[in-house]
mmCIF file as gemmi writes it, N, C-alpha and C atoms, coordinates in Angstrom:
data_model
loop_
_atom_site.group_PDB
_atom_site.id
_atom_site.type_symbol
_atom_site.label_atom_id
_atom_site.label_alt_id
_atom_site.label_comp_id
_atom_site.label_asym_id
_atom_site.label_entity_id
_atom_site.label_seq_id
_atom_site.pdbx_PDB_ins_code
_atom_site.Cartn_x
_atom_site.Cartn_y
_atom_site.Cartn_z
_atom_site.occupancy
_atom_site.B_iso_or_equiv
_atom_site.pdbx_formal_charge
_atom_site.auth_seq_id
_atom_site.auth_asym_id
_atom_site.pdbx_PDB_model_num
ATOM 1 N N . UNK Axp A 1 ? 67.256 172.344 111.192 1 0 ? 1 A 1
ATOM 2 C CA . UNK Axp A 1 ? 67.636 172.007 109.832 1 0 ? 1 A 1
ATOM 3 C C . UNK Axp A 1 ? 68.913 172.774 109.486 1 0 ? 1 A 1
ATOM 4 N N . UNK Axp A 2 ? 69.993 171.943 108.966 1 0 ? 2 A 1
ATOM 5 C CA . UNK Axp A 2 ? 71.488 172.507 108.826 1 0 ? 2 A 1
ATOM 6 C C . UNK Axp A 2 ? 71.615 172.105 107.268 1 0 ? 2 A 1
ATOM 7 N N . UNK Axp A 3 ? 71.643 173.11 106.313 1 0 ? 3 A 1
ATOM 8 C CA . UNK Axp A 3 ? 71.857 172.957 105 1 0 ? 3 A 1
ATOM 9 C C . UNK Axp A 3 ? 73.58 173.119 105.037 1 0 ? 3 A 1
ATOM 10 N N . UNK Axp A 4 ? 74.333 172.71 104.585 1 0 ? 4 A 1
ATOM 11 C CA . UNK Axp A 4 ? 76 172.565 103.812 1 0 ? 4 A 1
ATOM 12 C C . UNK Axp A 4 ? 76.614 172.447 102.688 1 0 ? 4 A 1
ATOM 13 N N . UNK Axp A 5 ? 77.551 173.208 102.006 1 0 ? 5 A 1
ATOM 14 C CA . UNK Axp A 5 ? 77.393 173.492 101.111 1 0 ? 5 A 1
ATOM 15 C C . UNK Axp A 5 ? 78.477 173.275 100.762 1 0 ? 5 A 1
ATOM 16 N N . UNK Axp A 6 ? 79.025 172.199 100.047 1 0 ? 6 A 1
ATOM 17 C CA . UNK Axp A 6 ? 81.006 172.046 100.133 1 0 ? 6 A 1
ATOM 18 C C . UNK Axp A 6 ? 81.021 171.986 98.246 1 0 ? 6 A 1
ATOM 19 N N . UNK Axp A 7 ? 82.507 172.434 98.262 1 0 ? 7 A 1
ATOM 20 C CA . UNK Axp A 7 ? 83.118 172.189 96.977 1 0 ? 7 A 1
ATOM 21 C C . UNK Axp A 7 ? 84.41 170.835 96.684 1 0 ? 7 A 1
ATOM 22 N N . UNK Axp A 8 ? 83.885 169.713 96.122 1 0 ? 8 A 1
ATOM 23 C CA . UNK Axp A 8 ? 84.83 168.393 96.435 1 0 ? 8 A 1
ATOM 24 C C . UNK Axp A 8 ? 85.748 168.591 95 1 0 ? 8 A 1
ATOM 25 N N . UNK Axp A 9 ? 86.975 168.184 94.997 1 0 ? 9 A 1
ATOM 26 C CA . UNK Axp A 9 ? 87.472 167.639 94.088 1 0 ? 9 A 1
ATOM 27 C C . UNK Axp A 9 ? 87.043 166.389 93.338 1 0 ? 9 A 1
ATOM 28 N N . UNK Axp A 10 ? 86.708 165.596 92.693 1 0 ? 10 A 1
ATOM 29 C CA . UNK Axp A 10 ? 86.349 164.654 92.91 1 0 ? 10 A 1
ATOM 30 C C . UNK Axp A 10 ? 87.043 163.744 91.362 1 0 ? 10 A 1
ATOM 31 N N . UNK Axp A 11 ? 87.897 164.364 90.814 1 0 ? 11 A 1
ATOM 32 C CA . UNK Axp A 11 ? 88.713 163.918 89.928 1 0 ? 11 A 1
ATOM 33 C C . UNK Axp A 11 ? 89.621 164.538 89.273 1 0 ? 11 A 1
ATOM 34 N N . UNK Axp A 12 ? 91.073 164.099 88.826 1 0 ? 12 A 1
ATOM 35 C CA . UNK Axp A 12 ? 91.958 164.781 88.381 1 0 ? 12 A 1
ATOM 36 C C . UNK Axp A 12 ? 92.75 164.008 87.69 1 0 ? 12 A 1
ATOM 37 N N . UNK Axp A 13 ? 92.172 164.537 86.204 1 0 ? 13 A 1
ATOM 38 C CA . UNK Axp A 13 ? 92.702 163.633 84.95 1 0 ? 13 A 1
ATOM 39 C C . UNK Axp A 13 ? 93.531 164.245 84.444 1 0 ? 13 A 1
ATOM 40 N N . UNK Axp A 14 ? 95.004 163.659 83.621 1 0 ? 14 A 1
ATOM 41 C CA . UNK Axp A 14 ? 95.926 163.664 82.97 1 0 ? 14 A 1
ATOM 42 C C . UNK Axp A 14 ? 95.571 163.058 81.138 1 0 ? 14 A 1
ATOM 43 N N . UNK Axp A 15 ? 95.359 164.22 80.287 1 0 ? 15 A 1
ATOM 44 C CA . UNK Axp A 15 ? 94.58 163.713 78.962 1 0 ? 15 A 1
ATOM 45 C C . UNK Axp A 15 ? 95.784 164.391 77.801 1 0 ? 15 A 1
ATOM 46 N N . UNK Axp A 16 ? 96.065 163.198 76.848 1 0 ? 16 A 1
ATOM 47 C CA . UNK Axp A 16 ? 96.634 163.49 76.058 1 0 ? 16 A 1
ATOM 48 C C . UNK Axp A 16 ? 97.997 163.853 75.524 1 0 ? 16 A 1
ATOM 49 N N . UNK Axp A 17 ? 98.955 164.025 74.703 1 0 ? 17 A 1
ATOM 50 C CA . UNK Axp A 17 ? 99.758 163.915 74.39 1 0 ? 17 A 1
ATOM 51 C C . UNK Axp A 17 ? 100.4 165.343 75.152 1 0 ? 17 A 1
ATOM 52 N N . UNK Axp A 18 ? 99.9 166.201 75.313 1 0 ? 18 A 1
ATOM 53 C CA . UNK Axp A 18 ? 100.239 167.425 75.962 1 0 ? 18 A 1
ATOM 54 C C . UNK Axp A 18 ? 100.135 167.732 77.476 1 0 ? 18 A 1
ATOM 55 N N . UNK Axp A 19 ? 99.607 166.745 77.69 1 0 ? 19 A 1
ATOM 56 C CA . UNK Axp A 19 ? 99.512 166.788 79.298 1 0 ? 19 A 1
ATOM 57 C C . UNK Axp A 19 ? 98.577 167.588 79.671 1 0 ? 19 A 1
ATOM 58 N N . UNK Axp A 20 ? 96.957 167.943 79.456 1 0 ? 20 A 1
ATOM 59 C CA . UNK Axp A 20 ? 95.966 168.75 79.691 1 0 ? 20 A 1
ATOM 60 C C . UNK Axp A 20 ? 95.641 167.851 81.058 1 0 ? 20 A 1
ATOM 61 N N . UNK Axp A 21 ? 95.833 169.304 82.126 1 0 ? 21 A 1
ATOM 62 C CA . UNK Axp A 21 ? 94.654 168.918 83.652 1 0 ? 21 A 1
ATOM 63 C C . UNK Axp A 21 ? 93.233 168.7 83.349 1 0 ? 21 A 1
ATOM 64 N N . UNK Axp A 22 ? 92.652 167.874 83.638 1 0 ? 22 A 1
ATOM 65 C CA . UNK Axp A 22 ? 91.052 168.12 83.43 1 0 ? 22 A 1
ATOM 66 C C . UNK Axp A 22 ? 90.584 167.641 85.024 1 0 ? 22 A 1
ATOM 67 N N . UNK Axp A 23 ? 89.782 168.62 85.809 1 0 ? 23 A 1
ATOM 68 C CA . UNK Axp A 23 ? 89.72 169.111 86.553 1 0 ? 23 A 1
ATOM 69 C C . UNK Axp A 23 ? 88.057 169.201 87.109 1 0 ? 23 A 1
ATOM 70 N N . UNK Axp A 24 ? 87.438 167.675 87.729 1 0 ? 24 A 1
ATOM 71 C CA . UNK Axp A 24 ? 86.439 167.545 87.858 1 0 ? 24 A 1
ATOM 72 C C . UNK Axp A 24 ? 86.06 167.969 89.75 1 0 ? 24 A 1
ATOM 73 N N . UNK Axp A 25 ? 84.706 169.08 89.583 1 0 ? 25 A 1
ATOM 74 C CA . UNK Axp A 25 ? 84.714 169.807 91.286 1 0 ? 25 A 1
ATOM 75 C C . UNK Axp A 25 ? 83.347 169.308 91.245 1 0 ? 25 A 1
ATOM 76 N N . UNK Axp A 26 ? 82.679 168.906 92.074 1 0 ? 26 A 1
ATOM 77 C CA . UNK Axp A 26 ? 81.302 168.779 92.783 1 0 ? 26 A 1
ATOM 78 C C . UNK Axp A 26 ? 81.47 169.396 93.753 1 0 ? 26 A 1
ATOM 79 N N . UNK Axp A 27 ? 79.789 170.391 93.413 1 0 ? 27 A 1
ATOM 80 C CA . UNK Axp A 27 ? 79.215 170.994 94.674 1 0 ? 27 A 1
ATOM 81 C C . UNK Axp A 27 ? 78.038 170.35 95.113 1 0 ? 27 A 1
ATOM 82 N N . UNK Axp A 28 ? 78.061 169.999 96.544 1 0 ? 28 A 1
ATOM 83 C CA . UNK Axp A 28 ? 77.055 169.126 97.245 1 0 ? 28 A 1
ATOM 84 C C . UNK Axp A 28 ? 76.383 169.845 98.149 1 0 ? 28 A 1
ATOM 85 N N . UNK Axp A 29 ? 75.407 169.695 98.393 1 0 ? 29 A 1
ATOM 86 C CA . UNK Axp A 29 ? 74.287 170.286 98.969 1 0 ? 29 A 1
ATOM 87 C C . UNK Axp A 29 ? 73.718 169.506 100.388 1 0 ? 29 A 1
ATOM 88 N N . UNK Axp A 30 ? 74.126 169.429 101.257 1 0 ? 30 A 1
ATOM 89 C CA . UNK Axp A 30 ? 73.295 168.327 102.481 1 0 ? 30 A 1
ATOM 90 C C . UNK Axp A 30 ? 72.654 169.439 103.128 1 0 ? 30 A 1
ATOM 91 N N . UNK Axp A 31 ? 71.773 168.315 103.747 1 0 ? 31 A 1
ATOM 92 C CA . UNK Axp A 31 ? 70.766 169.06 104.658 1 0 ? 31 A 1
ATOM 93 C C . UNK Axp A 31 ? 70.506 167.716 105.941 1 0 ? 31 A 1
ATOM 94 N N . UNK Axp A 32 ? 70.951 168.701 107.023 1 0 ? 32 A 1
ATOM 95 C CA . UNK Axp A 32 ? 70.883 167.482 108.081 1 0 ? 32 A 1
ATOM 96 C C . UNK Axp A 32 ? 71.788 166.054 108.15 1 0 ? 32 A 1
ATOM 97 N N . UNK Axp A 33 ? 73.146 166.566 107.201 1 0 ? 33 A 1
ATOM 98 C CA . UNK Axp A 33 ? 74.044 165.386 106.649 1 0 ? 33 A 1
ATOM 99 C C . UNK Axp A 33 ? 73.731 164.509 105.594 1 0 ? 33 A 1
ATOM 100 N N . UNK Axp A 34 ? 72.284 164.769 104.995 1 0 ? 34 A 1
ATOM 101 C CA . UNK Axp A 34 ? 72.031 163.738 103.829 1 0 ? 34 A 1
ATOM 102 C C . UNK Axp A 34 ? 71.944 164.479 102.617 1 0 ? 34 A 1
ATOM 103 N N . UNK Axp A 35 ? 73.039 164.133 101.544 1 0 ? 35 A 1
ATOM 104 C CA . UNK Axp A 35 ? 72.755 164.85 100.301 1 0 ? 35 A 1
ATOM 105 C C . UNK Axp A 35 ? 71.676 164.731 99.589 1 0 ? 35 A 1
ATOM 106 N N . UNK Axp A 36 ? 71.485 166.28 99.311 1 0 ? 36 A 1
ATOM 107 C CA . UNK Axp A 36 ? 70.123 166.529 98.57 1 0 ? 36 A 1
ATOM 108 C C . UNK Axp A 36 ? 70.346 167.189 97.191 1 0 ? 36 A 1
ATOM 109 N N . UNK Axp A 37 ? 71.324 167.503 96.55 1 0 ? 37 A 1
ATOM 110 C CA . UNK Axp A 37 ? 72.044 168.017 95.579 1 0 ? 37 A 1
ATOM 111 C C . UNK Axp A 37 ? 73.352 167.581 95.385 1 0 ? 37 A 1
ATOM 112 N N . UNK Axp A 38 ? 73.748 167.424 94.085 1 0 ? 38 A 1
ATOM 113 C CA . UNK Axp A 38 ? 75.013 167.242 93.515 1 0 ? 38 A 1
ATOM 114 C C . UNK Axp A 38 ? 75.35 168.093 91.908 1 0 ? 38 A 1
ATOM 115 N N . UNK Axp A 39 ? 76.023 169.046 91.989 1 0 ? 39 A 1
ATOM 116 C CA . UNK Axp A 39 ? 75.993 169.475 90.481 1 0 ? 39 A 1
ATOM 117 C C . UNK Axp A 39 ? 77.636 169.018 89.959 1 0 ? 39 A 1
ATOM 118 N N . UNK Axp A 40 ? 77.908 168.838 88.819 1 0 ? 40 A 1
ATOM 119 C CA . UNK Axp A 40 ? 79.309 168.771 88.742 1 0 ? 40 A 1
ATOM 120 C C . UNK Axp A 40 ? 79.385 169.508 87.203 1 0 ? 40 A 1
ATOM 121 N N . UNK Axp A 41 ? 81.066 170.017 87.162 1 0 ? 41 A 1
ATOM 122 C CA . UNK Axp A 41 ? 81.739 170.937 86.755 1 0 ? 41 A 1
ATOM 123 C C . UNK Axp A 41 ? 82.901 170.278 86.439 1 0 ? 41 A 1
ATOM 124 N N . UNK Axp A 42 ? 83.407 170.852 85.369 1 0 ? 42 A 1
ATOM 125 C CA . UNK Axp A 42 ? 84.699 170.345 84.878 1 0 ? 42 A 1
ATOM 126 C C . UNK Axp A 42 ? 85.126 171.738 83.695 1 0 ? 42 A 1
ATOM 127 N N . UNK Axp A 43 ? 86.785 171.503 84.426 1 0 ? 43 A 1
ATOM 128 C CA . UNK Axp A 43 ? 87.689 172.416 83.586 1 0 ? 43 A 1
ATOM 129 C C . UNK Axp A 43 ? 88.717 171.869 82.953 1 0 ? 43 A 1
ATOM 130 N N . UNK Axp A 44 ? 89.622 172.605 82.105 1 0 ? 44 A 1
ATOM 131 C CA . UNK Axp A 44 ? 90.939 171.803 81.543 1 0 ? 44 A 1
ATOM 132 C C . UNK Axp A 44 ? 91.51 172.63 81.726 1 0 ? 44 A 1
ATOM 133 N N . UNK Axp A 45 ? 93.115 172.25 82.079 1 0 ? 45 A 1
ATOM 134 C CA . UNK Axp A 45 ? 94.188 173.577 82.501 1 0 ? 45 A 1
ATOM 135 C C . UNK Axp A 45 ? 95.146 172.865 81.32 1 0 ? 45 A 1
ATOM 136 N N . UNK Axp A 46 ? 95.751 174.078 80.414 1 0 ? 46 A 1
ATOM 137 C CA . UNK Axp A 46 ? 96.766 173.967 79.368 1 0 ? 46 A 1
ATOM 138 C C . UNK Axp A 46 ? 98.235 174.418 80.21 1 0 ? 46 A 1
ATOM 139 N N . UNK Axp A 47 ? 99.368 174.168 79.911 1 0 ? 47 A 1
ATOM 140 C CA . UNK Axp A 47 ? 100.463 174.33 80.486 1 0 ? 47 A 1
ATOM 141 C C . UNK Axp A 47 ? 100.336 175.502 79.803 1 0 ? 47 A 1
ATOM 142 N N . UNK Axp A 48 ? 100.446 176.136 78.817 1 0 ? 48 A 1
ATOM 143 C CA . UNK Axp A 48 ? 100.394 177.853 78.778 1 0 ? 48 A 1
ATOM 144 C C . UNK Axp A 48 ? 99.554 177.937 77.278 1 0 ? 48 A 1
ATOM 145 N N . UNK Axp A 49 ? 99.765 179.629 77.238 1 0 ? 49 A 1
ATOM 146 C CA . UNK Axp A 49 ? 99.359 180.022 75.9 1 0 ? 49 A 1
ATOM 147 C C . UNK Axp A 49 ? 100.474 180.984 75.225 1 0 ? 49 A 1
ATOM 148 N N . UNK Axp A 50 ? 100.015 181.115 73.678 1 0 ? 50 A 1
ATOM 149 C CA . UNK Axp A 50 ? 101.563 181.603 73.331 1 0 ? 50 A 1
ATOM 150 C C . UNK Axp A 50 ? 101.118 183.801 73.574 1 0 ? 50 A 1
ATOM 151 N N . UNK Axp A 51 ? 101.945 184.356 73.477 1 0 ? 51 A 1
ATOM 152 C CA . UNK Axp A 51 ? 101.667 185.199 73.069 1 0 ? 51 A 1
ATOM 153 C C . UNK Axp A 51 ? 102.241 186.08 72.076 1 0 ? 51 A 1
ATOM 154 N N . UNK Axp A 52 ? 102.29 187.482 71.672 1 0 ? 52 A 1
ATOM 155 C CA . UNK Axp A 52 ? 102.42 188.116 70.218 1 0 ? 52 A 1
ATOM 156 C C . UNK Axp A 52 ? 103.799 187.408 69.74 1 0 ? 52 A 1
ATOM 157 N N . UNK Axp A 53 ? 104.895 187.476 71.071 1 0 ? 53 A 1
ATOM 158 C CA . UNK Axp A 53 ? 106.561 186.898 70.347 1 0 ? 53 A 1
ATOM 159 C C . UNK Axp A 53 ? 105.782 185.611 70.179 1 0 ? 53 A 1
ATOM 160 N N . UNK Axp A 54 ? 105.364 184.752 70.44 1 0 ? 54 A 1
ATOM 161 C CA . UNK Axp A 54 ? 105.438 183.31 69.626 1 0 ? 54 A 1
ATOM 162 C C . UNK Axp A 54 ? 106.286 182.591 71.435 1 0 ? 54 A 1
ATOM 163 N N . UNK Axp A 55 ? 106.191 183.534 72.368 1 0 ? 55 A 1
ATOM 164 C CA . UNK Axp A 55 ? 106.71 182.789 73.554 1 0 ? 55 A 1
ATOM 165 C C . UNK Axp A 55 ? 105.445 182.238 74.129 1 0 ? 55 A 1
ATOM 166 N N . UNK Axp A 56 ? 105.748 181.226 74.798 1 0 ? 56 A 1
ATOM 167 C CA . UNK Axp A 56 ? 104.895 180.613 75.679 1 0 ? 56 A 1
ATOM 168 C C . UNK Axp A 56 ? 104.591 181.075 77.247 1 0 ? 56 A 1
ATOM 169 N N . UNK Axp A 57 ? 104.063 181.187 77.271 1 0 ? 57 A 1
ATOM 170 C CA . UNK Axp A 57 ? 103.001 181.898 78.737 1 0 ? 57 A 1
ATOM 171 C C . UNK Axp A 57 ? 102.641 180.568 79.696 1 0 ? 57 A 1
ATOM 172 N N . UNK Axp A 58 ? 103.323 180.56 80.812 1 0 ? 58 A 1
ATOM 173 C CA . UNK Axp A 58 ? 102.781 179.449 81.66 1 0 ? 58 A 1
ATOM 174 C C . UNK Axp A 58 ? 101.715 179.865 82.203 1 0 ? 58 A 1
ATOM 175 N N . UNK Axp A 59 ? 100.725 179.056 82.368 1 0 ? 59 A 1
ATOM 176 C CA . UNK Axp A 59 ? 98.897 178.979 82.752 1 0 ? 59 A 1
ATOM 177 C C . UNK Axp A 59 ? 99.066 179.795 84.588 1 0 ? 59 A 1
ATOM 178 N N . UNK Axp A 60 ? 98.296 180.408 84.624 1 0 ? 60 A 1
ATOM 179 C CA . UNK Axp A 60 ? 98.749 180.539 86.319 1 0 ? 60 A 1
ATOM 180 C C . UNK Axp A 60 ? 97.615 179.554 86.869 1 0 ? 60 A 1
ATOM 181 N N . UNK Axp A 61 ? 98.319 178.586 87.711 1 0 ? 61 A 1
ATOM 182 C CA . UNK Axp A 61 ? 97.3 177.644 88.717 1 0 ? 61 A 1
ATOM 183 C C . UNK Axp A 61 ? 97.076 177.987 90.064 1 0 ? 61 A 1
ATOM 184 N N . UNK Axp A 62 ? 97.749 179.562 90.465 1 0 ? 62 A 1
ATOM 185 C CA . UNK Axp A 62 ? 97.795 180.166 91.768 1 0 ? 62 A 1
ATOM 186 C C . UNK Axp A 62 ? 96.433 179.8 92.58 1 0 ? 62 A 1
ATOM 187 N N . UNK Axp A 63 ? 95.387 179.911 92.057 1 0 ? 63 A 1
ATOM 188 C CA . UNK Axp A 63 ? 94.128 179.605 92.331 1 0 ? 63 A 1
ATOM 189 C C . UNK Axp A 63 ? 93.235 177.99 92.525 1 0 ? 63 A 1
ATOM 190 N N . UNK Axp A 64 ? 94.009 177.576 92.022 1 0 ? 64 A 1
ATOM 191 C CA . UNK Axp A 64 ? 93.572 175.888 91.786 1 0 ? 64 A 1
ATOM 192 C C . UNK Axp A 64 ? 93.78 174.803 93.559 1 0 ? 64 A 1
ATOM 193 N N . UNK Axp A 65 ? 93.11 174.586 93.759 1 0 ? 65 A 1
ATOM 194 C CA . UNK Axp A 65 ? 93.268 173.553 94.792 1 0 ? 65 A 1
ATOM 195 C C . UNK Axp A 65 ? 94.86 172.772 94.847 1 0 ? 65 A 1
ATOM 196 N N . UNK Axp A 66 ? 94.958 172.711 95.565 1 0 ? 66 A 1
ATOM 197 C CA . UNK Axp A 66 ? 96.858 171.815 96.117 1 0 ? 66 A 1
ATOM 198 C C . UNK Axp A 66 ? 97.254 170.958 95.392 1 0 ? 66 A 1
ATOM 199 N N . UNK Axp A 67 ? 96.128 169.955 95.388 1 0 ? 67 A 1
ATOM 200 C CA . UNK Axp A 67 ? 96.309 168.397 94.909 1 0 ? 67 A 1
ATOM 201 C C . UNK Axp A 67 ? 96.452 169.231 93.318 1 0 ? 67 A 1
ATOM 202 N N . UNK Axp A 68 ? 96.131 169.825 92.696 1 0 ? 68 A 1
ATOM 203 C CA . UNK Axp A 68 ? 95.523 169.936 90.877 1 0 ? 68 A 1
ATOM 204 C C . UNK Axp A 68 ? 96.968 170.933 90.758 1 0 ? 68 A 1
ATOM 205 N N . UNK Axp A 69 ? 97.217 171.677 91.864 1 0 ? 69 A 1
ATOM 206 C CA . UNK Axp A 69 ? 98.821 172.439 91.022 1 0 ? 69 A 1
ATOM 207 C C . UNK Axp A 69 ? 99.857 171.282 91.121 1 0 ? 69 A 1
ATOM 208 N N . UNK Axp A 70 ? 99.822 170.194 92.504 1 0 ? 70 A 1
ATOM 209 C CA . UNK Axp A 70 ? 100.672 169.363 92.517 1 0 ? 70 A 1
ATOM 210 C C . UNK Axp A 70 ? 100.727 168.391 91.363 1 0 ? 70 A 1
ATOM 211 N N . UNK Axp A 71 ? 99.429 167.979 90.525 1 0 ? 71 A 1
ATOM 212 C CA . UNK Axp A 71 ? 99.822 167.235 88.951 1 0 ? 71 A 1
ATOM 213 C C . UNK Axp A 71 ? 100.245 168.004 88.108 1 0 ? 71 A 1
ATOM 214 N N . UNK Axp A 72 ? 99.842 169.306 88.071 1 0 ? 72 A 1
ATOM 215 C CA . UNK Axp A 72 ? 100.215 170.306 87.124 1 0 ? 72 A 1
ATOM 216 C C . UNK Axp A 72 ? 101.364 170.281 87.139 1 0 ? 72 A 1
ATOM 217 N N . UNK Axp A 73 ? 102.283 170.719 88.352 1 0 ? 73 A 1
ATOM 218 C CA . UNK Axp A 73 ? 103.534 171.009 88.32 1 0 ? 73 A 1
ATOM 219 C C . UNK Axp A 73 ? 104.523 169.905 87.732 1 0 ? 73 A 1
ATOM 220 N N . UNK Axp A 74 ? 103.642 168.586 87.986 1 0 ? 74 A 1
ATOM 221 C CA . UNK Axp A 74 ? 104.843 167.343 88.033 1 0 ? 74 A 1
ATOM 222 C C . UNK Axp A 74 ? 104.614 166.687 86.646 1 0 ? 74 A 1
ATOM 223 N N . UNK Axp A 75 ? 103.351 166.944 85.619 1 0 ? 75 A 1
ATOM 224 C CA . UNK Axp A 75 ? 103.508 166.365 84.123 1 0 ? 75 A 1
ATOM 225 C C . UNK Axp A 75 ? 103.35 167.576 83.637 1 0 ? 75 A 1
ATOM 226 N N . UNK Axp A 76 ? 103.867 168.951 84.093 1 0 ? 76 A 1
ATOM 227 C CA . UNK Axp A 76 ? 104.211 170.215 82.636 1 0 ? 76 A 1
ATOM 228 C C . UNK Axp A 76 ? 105.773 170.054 83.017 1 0 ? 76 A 1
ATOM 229 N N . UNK Axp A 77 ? 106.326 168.964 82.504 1 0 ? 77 A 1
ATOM 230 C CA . UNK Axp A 77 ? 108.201 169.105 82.097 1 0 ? 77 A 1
ATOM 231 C C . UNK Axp A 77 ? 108.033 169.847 80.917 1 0 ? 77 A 1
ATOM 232 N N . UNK Axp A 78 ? 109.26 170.415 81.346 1 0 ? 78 A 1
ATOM 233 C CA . UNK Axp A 78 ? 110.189 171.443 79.788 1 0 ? 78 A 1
ATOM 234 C C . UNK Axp A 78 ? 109.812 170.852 78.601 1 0 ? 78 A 1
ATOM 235 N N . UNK Axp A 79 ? 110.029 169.495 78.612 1 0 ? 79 A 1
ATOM 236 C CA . UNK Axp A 79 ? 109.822 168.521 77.061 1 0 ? 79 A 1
ATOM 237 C C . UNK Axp A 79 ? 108.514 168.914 76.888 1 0 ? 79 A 1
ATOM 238 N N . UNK Axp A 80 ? 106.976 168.948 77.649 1 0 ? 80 A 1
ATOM 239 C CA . UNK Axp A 80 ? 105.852 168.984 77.306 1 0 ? 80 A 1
ATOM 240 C C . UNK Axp A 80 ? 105.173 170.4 76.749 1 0 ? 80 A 1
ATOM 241 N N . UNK Axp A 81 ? 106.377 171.225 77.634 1 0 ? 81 A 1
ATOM 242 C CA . UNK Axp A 81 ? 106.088 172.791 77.737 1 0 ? 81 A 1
ATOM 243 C C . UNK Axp A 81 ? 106.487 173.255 76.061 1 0 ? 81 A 1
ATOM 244 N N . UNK Axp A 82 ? 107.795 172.419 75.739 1 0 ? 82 A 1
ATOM 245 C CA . UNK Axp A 82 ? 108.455 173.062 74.106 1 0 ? 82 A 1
ATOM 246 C C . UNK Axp A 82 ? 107.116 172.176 73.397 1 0 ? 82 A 1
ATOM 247 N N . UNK Axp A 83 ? 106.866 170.884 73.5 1 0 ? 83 A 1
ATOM 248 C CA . UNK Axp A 83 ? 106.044 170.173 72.494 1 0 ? 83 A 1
ATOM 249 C C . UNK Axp A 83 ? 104.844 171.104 72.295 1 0 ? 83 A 1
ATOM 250 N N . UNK Axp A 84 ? 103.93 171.599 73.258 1 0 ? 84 A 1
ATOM 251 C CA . UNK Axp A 84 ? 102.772 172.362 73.171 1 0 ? 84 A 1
ATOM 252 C C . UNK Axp A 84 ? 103.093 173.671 72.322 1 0 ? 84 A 1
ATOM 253 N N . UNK Axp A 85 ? 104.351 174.457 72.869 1 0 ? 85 A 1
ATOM 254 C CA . UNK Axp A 85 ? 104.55 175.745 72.06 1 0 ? 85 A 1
ATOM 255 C C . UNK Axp A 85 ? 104.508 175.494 70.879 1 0 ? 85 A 1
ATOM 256 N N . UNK Axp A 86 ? 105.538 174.528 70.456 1 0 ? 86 A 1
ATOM 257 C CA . UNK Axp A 86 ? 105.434 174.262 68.956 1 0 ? 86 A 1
ATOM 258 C C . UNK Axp A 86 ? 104.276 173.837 68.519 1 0 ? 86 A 1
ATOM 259 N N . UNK Axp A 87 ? 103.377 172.856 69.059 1 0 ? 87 A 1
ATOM 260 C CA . UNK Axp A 87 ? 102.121 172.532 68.509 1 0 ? 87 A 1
ATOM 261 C C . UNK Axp A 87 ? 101.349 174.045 68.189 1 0 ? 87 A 1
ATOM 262 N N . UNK Axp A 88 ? 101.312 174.593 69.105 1 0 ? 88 A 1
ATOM 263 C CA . UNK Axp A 88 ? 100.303 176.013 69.274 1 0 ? 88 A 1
ATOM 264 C C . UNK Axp A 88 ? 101.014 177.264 67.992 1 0 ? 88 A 1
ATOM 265 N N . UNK Axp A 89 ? 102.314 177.013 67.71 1 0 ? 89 A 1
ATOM 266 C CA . UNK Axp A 89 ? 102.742 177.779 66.706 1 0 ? 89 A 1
ATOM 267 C C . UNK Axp A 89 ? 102.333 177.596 65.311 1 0 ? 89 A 1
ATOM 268 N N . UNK Axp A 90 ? 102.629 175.606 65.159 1 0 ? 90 A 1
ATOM 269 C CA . UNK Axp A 90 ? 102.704 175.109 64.377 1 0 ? 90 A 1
ATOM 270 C C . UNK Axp A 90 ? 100.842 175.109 63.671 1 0 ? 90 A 1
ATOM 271 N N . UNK Axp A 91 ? 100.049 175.54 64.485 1 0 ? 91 A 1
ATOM 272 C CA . UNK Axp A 91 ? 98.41 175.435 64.129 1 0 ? 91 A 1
ATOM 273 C C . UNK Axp A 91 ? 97.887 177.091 64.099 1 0 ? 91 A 1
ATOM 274 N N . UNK Axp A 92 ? 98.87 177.811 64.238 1 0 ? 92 A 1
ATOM 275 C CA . UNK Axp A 92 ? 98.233 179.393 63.848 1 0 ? 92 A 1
ATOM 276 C C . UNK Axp A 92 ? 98.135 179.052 62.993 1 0 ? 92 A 1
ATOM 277 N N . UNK Axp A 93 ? 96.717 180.515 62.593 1 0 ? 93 A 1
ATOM 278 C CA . UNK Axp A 93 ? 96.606 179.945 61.42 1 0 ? 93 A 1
ATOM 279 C C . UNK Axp A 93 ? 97.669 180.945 59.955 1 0 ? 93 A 1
C-alpha cells in the first residue's frame, strides 16, 4: 500500500478591476494511485499594500508556484499598480 500526497494547482483566476490573483491548490491524497482525498484551498494575491508614506509595497510572490508569479507579473502593469495605490489611499479611513 503506497499512500501520495501532491499539492496541484488547479486554478488561476484574474478578478476584478485591480487585477487580484486568486489562487486555487488541491491537496490529493492516493493510495495505490486511486484518489481517496481531495481538500481544496484558495488564496488572493494583491499587487501590494500601502505603507506609513502612503507608498505602495509590491506583494512578494517569491514563494508562489511559476505559473501564479508568471500571471502576477504580466496583469500587475504600472497602470494597475497606481490604480490600486490610489484606491487603497483613497479608502483609509
Amino acid at each position: 500500500m503506497t499512500i501520495t500526497k501532491t499539492i496541484e494547482i488547479a486554478k488561476i483566476e484574474i478578478v476584478g478591476a485591480y487585477k487580484h490573483v486568486q489562487v486555487r491548490t488541491d491537496t490529493v491524497i492516493k493510495e495505490d494511485g486511486t484518489e481517496i482525498s481531495r481538500s481544496v484551498h484558495r488564496h488572493v494575491l494583491e499587487c501590494g499594500t500601502l505603507n506609513d508614506s502612503d507608498a505602495l509595497v509590491a506583494t512578494d510572490i517569491s514563494g508562489e508556484a511559476t505559473e501564479v508569479q508568471a500571471v502576477a507579473n504580466a496583469v500587475w502593469t504600472d497602470a494597475v499598480k497606481t490604480a490600486w495605490k490610489n484606491k487603497l489611499i483613497a479608502d483609509k479611513p
